[in-house]
N, C-alpha and C positions, 0 to 999 in steps of 0.2 A: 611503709606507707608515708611515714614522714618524710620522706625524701621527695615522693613525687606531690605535696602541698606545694613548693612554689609552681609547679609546673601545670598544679591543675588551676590556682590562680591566673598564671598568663594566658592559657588555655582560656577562660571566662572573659579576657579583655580583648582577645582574637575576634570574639564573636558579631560579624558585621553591625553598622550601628547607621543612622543617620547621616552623625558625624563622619563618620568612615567615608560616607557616599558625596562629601563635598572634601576631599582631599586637597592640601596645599598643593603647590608648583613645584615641581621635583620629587611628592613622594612616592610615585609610581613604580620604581621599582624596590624600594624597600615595603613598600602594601603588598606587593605581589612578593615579596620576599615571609612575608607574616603569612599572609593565607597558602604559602606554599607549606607553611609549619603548620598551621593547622591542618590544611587536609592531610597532612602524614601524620600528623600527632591523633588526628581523630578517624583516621582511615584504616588500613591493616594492619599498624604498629598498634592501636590502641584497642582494638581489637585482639588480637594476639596477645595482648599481656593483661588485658581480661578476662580469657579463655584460661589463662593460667593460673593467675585468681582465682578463680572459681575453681580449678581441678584442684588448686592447693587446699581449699576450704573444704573441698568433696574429701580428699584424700585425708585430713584430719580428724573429718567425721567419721572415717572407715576405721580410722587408728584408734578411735576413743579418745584422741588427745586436743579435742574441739577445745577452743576458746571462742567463746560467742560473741566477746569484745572485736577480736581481730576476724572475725565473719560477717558481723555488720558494718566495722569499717570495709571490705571490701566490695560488702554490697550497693552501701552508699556510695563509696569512689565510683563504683562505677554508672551508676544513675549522675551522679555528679558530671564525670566526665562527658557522656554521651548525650546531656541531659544541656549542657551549660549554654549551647546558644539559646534554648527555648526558657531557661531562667535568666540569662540575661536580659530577652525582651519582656517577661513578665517583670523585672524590676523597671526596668524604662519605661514601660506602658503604666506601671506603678506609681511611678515619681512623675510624669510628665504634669506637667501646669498645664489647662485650658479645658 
């Protein structure tokens, strides 16, 4: 699970913003380069390997050999992942001034 933290952070800066919606001159195709990473990061790839997830935590509950440490990490990862544009804008709507 430690390995996919840097990726569920960029994951969270993917997440369309304001700022996104007034893009420099030239970034056009590196923006559509990012949201092509997200929708596959947050489409059937991140799906898929949260299906697995969860069978891996089912599968240790069957075995008696559950750790509940590493079953709530993967339940929070995955609320996190799927989760991250709609806390993204709750932190912006958060912090915003006016």
């Amino acid at each position: 699970m430690r390995i996919l933290a840097p990726f569920i952070a960029a994951l969270s800066l993917l997440a369309p913003t304001a700022a996104q919606a007034q893009s420099t001159a030239g970034s056009g195709p590196i923006e559509a380069a990012l949201y092509w990473i997200q929708g596959t990061m947050l489409g059937n790839v991140a799906t898929a390997v949260a299906v697995m997830a969860v069978a891996a935590v089912g599968f240790l509950m069957l075995t008696g050999r559950m750790n509940w440490r590493f079953g709530a990490t993967v339940i929070i990862g995955c609320f996190i992942i799927f989760g991250a544009a709609t806390i993204v804008a709750g932190i912006q709507s958060a912090a915003a001034v006016g």
